[in-house]
C-alpha positions in Angstrom: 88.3 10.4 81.9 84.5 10.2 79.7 84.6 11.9 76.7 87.3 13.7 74.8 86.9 17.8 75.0 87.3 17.7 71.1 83.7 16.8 70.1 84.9 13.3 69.1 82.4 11.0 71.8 79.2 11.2 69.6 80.0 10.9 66.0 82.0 7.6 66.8 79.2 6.1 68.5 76.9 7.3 66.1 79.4 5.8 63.4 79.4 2.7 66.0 75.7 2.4 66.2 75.5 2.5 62.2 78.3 -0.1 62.2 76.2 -2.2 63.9 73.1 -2.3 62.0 73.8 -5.4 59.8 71.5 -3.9 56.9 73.8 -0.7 57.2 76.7 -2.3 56.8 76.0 -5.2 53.9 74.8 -1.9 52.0 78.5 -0.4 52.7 80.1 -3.5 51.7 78.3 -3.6 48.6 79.8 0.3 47.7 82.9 -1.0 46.8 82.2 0.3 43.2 79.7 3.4 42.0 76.2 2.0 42.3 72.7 3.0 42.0 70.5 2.9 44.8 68.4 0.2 42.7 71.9 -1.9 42.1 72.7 -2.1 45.5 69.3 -3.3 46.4 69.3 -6.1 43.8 73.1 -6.7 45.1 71.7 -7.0 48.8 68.3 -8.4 48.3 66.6 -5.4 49.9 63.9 -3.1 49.5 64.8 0.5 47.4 63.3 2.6 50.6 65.3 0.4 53.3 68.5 1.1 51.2 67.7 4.7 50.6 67.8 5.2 54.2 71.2 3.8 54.9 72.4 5.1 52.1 71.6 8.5 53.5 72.9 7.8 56.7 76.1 6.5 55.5 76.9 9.4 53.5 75.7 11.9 56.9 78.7 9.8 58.3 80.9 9.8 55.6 81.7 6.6 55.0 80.2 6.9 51.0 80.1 9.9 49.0 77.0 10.5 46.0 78.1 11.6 42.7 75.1 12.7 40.5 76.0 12.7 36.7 73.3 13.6 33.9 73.0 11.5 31.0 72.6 12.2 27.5 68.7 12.4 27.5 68.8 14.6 30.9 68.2 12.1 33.1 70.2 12.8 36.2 71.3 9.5 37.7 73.3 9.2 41.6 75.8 6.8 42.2 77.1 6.0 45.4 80.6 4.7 46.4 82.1 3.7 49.7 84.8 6.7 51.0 87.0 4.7 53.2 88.9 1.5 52.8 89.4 1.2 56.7 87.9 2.1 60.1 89.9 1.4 63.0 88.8 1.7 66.6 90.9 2.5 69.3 90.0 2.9 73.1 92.3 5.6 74.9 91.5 6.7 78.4 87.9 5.9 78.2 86.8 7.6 75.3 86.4 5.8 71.7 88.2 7.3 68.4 87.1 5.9 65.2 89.6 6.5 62.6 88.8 6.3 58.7 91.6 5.6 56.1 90.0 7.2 52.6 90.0 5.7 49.7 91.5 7.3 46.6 89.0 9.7 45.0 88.6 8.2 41.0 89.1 10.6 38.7 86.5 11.5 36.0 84.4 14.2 35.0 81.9 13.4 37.4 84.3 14.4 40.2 82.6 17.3 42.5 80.6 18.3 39.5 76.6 17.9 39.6 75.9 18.3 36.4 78.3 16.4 34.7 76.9 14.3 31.6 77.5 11.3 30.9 75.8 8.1 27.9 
């Protein structure tokens, strides 16, 4: 059977395809607490560009999320955090499902809010 009628076929691979790029996914491992673009580069010994990148594809995938807070002096600061504690892939009649177990949203007053403040 190819691909699944439910639209599932290309955002797994693409998932898969990210998965694969070893930058892509030391930058995910690095999320597993709120960081700065320029943390996780000094965490993965990369340039700020290469990680901006990934970090933009990983959150068109969902697998982190961006909260932007603004601190005191209006400076508005994004943090990014891995979304999922687990991927599984699974092969059922020819076609590939990626499954994501979520982590726990923290709470804060950051949560959903852009222009939350913060010190």
């Amino acid at each position: 059977m190819g691909q699944s009628s439910d639209g599932t076929g290309a955002d797994e691979r693409a998932t898969l395809e990210l998965l694969a790029d070893e930058t892509a996914l030391a930058v995910l491992a690095a999320l597993d607490e709120p960081r700065t673009a320029s943390e996780t580069a000094d965490v993965c010994d990369l340039g700020l560009s290469t990680v901006y990148r990934k970090l933009e594809r990983l959150t068109d995938a969902d697998l982190c999320e961006e909260r932007v807070t603004v601190r005191s002096d209006g400076c508005r600061v994004s943090r990014y955090r891995r979304s999922v504690d687990e991927l599984r892939v699974s092969l059922l009649d020819g076609a590939i499902a990626v499954d994501t177990v979520r982590r726990e949203r923290s709470p804060g007053p950051a949560t959903g809010l852009a222009g939350a403040v913060s010190d």
